[in-house]
mmCIF entry with sequence, helices, sheets and N, C-alpha, C, O atoms, coordinates in Angstrom:
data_MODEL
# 
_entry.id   MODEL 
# 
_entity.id                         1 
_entity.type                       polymer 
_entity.pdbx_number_of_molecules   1 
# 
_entity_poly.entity_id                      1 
_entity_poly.type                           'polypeptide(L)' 
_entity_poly.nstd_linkage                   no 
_entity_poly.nstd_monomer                   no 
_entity_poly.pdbx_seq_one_letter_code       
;(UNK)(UNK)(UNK)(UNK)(UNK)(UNK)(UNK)(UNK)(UNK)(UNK)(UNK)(UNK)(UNK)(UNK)(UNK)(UNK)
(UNK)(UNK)(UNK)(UNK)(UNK)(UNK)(UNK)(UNK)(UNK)(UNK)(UNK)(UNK)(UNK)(UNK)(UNK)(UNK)
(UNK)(UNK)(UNK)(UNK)(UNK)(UNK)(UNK)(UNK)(UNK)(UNK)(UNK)(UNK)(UNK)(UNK)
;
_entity_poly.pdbx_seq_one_letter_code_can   XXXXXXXXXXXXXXXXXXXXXXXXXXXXXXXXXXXXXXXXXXXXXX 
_entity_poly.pdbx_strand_id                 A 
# 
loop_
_entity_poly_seq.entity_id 
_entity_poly_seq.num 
_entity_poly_seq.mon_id 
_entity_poly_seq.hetero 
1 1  UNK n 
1 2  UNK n 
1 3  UNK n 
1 4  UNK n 
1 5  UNK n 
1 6  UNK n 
1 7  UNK n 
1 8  UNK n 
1 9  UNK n 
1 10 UNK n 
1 11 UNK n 
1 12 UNK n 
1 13 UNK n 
1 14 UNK n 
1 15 UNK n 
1 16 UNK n 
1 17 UNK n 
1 18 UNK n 
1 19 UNK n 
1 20 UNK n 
1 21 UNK n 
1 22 UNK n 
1 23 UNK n 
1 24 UNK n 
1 25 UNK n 
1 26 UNK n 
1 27 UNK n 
1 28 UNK n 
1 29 UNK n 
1 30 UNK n 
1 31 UNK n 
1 32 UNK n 
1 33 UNK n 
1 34 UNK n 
1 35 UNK n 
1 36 UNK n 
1 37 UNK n 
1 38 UNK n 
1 39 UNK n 
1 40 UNK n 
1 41 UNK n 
1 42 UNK n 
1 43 UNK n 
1 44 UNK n 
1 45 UNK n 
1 46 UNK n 
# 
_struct_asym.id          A 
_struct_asym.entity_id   1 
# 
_struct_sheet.id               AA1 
_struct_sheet.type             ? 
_struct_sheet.number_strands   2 
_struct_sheet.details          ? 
# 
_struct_sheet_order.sheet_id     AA1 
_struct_sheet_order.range_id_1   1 
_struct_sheet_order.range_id_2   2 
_struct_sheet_order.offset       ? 
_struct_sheet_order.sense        anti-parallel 
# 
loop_
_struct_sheet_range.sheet_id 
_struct_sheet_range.id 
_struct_sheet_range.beg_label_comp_id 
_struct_sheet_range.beg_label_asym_id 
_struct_sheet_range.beg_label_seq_id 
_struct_sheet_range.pdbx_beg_PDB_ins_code 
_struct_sheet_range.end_label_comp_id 
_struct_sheet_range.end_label_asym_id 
_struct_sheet_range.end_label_seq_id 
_struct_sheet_range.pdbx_end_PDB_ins_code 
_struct_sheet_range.beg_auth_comp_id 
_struct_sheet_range.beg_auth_asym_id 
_struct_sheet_range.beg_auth_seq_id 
_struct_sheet_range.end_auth_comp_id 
_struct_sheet_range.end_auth_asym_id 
_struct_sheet_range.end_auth_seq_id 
AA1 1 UNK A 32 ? UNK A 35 ? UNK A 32 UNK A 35 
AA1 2 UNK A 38 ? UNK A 40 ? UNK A 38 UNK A 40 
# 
loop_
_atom_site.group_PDB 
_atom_site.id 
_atom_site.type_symbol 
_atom_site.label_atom_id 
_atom_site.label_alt_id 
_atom_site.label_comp_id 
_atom_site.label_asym_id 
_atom_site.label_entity_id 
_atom_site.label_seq_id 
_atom_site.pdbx_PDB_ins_code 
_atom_site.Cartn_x 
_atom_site.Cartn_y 
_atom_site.Cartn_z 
_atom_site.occupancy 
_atom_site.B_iso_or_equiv 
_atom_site.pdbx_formal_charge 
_atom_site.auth_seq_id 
_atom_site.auth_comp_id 
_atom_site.auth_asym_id 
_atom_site.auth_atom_id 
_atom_site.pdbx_PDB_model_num 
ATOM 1   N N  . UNK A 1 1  ? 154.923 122.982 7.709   1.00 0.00 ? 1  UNK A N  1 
ATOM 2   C CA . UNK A 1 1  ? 153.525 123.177 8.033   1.00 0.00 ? 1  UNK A CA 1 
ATOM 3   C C  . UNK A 1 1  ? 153.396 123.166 9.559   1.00 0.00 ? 1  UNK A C  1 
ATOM 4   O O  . UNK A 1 1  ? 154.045 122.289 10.128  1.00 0.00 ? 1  UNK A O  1 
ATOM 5   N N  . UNK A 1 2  ? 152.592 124.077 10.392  1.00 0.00 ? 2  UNK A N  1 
ATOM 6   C CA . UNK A 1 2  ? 152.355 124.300 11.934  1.00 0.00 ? 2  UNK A CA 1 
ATOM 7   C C  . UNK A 1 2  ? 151.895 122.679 11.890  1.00 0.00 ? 2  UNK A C  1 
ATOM 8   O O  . UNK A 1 2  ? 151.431 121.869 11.088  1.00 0.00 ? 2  UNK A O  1 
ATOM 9   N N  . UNK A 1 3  ? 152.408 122.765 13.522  1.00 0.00 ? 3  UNK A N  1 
ATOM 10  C CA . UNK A 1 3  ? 152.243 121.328 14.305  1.00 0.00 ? 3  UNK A CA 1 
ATOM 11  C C  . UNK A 1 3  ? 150.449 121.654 14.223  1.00 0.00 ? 3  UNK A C  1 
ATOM 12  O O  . UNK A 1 3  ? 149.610 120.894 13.740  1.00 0.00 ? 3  UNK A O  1 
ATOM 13  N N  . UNK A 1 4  ? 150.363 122.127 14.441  1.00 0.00 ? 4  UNK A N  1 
ATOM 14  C CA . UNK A 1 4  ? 148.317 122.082 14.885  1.00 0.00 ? 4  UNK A CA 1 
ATOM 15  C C  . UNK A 1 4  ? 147.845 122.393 13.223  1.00 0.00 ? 4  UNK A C  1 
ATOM 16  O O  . UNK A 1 4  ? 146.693 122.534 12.814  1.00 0.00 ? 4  UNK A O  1 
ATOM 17  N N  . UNK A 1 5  ? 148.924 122.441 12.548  1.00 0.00 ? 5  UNK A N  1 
ATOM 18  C CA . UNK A 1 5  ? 147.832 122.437 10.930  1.00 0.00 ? 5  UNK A CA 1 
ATOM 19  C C  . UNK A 1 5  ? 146.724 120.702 10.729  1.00 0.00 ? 5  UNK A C  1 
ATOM 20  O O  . UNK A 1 5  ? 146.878 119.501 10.949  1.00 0.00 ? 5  UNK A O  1 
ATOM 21  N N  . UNK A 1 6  ? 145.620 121.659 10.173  1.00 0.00 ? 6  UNK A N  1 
ATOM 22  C CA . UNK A 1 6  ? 144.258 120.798 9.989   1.00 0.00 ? 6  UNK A CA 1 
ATOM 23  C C  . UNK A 1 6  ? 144.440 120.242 8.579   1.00 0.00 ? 6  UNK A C  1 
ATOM 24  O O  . UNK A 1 6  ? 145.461 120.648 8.024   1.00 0.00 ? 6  UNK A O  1 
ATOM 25  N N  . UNK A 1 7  ? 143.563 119.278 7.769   1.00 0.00 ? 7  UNK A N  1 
ATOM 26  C CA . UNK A 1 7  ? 143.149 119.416 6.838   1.00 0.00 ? 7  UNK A CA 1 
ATOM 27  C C  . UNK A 1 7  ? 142.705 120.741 6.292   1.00 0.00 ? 7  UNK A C  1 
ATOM 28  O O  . UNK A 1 7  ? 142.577 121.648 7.114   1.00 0.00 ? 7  UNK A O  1 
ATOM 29  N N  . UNK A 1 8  ? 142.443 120.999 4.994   1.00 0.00 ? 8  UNK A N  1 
ATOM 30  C CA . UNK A 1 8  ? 142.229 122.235 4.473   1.00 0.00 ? 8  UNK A CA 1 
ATOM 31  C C  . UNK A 1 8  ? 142.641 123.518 4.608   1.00 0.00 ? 8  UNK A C  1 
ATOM 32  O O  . UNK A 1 8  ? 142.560 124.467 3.828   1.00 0.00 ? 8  UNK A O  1 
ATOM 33  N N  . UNK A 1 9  ? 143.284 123.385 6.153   1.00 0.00 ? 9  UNK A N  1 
ATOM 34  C CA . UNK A 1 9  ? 144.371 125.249 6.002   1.00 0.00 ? 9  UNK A CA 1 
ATOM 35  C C  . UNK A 1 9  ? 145.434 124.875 5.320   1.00 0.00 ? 9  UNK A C  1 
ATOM 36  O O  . UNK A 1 9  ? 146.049 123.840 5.065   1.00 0.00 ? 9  UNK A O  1 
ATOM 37  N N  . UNK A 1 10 ? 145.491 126.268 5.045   1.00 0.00 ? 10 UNK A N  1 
ATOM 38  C CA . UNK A 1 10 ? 146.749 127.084 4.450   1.00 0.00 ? 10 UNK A CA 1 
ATOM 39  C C  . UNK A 1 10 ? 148.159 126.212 4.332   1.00 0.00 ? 10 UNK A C  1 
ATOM 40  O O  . UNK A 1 10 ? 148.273 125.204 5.030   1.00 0.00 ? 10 UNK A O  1 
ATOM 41  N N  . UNK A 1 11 ? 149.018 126.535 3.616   1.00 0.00 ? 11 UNK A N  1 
ATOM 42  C CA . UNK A 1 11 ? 150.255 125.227 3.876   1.00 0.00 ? 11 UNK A CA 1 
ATOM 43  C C  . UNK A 1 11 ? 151.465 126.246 3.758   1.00 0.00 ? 11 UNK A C  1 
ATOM 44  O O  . UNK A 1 11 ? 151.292 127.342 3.225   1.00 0.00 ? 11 UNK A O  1 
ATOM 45  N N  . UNK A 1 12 ? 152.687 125.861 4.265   1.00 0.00 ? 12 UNK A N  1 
ATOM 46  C CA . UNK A 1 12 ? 153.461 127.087 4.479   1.00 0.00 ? 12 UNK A CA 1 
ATOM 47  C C  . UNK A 1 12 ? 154.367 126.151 3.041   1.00 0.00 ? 12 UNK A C  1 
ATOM 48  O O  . UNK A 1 12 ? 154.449 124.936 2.860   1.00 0.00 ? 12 UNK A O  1 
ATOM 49  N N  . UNK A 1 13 ? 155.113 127.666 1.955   1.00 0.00 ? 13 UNK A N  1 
ATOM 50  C CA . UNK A 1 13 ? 155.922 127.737 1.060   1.00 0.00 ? 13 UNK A CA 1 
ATOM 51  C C  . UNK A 1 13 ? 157.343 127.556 1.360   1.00 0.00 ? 13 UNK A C  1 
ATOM 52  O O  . UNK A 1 13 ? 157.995 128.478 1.849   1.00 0.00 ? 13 UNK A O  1 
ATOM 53  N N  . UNK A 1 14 ? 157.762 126.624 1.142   1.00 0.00 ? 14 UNK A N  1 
ATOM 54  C CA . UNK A 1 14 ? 159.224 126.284 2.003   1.00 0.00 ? 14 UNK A CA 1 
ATOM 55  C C  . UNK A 1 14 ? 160.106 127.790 1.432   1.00 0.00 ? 14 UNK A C  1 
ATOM 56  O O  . UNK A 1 14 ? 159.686 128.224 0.359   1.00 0.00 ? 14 UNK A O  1 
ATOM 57  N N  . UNK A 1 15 ? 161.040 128.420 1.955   1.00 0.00 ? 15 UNK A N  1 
ATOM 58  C CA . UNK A 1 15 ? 161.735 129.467 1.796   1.00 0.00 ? 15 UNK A CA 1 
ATOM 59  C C  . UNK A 1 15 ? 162.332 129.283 0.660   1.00 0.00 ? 15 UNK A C  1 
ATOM 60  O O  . UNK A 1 15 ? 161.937 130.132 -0.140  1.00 0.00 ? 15 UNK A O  1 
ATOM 61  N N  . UNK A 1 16 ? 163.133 128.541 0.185   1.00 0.00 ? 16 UNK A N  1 
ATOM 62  C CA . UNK A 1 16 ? 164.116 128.388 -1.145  1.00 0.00 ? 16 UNK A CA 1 
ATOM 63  C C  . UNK A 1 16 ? 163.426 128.518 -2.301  1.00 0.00 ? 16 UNK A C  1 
ATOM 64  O O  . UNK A 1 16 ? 164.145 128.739 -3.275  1.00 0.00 ? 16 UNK A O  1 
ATOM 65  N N  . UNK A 1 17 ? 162.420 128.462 -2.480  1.00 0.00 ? 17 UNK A N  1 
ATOM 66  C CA . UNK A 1 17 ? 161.533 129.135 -3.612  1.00 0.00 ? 17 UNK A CA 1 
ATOM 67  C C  . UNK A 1 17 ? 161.326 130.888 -3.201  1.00 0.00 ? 17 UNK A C  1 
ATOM 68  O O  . UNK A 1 17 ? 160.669 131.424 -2.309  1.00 0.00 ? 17 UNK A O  1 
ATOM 69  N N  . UNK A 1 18 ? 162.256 131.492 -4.352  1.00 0.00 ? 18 UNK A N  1 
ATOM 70  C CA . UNK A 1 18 ? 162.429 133.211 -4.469  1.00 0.00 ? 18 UNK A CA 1 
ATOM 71  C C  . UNK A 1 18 ? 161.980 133.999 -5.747  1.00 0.00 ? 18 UNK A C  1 
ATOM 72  O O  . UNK A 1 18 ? 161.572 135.160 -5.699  1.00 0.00 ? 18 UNK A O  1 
ATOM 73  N N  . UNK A 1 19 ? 162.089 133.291 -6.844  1.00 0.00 ? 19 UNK A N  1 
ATOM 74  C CA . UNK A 1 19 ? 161.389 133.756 -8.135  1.00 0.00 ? 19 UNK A CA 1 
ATOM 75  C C  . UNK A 1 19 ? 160.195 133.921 -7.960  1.00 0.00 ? 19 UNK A C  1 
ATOM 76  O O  . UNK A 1 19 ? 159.627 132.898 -7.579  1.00 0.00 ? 19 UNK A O  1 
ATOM 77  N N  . UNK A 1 20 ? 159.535 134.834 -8.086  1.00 0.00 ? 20 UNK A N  1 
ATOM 78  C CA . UNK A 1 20 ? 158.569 135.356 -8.614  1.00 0.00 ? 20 UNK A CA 1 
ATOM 79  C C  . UNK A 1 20 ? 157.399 134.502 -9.090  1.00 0.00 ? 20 UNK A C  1 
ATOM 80  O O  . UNK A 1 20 ? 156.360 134.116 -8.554  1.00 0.00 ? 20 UNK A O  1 
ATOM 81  N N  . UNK A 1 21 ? 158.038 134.323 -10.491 1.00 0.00 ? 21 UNK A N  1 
ATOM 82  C CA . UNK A 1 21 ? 157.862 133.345 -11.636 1.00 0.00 ? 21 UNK A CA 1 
ATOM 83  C C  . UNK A 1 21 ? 157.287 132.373 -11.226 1.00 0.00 ? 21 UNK A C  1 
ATOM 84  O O  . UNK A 1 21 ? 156.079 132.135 -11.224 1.00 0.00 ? 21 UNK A O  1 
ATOM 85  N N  . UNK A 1 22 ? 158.638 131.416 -10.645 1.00 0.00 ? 22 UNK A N  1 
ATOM 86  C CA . UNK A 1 22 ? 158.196 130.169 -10.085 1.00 0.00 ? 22 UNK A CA 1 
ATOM 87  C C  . UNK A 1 22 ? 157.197 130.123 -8.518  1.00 0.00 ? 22 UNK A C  1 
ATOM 88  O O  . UNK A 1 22 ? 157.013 129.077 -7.896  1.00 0.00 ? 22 UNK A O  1 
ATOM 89  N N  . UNK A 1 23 ? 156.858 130.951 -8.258  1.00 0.00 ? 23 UNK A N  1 
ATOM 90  C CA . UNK A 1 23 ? 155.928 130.997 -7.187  1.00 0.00 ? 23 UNK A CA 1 
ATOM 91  C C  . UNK A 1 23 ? 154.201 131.334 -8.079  1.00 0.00 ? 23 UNK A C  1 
ATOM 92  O O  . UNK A 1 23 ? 153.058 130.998 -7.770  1.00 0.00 ? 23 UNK A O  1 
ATOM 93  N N  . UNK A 1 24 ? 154.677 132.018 -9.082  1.00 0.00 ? 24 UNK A N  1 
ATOM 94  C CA . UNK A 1 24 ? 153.319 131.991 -9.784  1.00 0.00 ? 24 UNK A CA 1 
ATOM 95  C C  . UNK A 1 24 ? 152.976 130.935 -10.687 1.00 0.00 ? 24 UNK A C  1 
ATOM 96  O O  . UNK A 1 24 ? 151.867 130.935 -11.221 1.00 0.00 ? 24 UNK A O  1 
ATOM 97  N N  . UNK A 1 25 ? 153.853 129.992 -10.922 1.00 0.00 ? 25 UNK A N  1 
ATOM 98  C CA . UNK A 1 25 ? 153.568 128.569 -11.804 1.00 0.00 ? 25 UNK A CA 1 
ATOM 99  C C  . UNK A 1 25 ? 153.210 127.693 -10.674 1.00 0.00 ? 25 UNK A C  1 
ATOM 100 O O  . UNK A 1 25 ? 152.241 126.936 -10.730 1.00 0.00 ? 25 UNK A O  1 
ATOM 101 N N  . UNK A 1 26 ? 154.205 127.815 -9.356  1.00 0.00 ? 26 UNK A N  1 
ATOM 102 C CA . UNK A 1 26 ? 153.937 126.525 -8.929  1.00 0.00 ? 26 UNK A CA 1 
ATOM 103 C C  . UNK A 1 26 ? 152.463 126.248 -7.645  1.00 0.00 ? 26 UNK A C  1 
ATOM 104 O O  . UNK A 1 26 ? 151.996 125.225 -7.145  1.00 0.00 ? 26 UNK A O  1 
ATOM 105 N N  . UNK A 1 27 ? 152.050 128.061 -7.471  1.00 0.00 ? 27 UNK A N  1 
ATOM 106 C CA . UNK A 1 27 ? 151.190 128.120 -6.597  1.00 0.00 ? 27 UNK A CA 1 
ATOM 107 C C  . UNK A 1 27 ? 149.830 129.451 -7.333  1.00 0.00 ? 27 UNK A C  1 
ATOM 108 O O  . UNK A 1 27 ? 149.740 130.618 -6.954  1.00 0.00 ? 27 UNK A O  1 
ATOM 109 N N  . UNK A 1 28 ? 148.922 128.753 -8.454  1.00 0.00 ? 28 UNK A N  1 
ATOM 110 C CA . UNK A 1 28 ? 148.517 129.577 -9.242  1.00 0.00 ? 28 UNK A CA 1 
ATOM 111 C C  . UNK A 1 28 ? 146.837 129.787 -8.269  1.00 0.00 ? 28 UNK A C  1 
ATOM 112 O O  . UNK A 1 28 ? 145.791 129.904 -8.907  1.00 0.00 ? 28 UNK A O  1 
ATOM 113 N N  . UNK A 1 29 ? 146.842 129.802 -6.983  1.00 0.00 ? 29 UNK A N  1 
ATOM 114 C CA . UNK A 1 29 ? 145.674 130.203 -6.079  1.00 0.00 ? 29 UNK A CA 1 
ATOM 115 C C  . UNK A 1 29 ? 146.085 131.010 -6.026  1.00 0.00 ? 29 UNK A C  1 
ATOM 116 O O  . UNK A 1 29 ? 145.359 131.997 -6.142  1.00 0.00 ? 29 UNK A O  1 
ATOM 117 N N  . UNK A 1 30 ? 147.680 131.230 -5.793  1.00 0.00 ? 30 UNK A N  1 
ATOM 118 C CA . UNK A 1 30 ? 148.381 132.948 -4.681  1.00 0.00 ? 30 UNK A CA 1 
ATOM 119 C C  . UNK A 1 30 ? 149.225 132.530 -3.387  1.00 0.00 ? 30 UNK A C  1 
ATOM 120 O O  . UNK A 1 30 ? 149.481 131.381 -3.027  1.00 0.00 ? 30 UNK A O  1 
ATOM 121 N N  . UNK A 1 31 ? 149.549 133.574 -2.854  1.00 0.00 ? 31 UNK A N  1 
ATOM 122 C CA . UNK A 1 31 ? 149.991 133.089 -1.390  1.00 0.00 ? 31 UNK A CA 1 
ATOM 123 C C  . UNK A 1 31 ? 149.691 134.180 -0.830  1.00 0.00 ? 31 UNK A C  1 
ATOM 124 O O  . UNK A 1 31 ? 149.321 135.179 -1.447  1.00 0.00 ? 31 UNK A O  1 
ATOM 125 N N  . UNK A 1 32 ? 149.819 134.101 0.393   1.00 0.00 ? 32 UNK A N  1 
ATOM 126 C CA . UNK A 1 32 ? 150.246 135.181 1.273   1.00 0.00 ? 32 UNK A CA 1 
ATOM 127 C C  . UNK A 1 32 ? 151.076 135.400 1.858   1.00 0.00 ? 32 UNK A C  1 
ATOM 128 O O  . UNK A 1 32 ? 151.590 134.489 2.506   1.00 0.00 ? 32 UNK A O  1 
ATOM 129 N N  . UNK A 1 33 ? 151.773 137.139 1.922   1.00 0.00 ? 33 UNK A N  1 
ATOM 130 C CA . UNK A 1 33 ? 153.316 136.626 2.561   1.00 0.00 ? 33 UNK A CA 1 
ATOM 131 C C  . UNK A 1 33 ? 152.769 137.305 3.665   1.00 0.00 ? 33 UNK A C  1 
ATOM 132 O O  . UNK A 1 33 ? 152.044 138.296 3.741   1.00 0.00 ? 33 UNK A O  1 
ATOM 133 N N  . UNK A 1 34 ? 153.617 136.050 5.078   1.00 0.00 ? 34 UNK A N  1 
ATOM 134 C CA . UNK A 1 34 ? 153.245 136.698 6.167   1.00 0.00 ? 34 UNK A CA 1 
ATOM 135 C C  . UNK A 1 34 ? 154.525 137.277 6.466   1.00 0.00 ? 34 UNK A C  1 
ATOM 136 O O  . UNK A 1 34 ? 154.312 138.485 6.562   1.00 0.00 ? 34 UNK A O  1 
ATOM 137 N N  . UNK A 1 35 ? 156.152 136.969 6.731   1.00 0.00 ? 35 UNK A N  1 
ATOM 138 C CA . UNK A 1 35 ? 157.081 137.465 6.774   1.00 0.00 ? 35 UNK A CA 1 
ATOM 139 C C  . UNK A 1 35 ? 158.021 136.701 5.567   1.00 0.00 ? 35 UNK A C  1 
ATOM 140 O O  . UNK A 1 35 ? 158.059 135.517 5.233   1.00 0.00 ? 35 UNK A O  1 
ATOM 141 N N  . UNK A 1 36 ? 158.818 137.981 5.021   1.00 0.00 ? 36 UNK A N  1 
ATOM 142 C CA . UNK A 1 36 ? 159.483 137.853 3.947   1.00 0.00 ? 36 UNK A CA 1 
ATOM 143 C C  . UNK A 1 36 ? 160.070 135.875 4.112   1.00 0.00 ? 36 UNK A C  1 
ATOM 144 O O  . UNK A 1 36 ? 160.340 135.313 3.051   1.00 0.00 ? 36 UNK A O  1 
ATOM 145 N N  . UNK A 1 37 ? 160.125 135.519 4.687   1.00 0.00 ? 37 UNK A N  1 
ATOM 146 C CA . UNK A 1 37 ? 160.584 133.689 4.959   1.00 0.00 ? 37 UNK A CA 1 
ATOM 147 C C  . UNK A 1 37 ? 159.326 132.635 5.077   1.00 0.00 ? 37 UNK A C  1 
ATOM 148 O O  . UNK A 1 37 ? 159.284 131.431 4.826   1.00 0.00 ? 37 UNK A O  1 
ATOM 149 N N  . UNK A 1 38 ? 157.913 133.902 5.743   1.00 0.00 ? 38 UNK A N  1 
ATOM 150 C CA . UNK A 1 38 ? 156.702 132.512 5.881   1.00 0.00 ? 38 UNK A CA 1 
ATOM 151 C C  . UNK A 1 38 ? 155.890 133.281 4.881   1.00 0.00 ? 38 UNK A C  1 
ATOM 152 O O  . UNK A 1 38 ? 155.735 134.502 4.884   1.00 0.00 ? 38 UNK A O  1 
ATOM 153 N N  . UNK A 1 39 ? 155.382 132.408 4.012   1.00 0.00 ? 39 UNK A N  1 
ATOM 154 C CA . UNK A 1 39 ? 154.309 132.614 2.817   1.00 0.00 ? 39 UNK A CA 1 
ATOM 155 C C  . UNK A 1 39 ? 153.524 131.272 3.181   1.00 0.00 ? 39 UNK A C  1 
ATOM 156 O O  . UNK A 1 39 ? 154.044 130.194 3.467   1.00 0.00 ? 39 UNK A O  1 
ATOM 157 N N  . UNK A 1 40 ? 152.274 131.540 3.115   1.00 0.00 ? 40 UNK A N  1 
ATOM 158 C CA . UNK A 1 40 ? 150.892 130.346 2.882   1.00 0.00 ? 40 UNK A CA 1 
ATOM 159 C C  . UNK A 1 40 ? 150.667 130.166 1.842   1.00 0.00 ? 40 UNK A C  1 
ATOM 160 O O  . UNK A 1 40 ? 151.305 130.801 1.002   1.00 0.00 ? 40 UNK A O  1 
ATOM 161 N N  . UNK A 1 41 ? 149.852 129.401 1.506   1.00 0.00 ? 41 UNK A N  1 
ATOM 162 C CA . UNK A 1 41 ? 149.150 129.227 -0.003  1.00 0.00 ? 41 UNK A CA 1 
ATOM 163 C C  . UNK A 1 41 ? 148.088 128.130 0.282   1.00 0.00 ? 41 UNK A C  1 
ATOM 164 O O  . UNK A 1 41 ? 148.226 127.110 0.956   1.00 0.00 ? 41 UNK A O  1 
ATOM 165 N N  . UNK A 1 42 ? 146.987 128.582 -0.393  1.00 0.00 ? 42 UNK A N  1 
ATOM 166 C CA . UNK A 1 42 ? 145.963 126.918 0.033   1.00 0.00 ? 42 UNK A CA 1 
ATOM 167 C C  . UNK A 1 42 ? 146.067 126.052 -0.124  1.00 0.00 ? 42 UNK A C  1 
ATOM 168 O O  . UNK A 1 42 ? 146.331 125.801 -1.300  1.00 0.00 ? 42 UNK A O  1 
ATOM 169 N N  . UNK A 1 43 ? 146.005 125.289 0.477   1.00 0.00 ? 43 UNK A N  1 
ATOM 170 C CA . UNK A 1 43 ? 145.747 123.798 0.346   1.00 0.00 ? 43 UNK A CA 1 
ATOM 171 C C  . UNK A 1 43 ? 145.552 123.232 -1.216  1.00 0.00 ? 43 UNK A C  1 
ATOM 172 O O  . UNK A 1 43 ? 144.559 123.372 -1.931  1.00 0.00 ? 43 UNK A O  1 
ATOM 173 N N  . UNK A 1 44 ? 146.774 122.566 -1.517  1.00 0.00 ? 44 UNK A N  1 
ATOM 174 C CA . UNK A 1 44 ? 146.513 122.287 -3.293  1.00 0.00 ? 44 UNK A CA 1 
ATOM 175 C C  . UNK A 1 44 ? 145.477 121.067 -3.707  1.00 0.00 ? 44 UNK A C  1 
ATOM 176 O O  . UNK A 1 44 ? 145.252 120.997 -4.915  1.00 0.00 ? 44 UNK A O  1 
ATOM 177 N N  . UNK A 1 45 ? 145.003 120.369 -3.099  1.00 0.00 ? 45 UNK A N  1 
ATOM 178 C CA . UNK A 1 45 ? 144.488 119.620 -3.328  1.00 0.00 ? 45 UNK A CA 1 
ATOM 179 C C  . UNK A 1 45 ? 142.574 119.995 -2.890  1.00 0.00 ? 45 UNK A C  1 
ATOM 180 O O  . UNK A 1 45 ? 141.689 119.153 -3.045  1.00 0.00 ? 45 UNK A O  1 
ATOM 181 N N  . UNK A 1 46 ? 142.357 121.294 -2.397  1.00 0.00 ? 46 UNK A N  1 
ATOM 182 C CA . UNK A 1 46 ? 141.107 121.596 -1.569  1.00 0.00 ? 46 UNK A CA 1 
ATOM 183 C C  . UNK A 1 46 ? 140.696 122.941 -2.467  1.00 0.00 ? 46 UNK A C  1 
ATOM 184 O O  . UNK A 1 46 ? 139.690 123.590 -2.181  1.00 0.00 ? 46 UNK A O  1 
# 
């Protein structure tokens, strides 16, 4: 997660998660891919 991340932004998807699958079980808001290695996803708890 960025040094200047706030409460409530975005949270970065650690890389070693590559399935598909398991990116749609374990992050069922979505993500966004910003480069094929950084993906966001919201804040799971917000």
């Amino acid at each position: 997660t960025p040094a200047n991340w706030n409460d409530g932004d975005d949270c970065v998807i650690v890389p070693s998660i590559k399935d598909p699958e398991e990116l749609k079980q374990k992050f069922p808001k979505g993500y966004t891919e910003v480069k094929p290695y950084l993906r966001m996803t919201p804040q799971p708890n917000k």
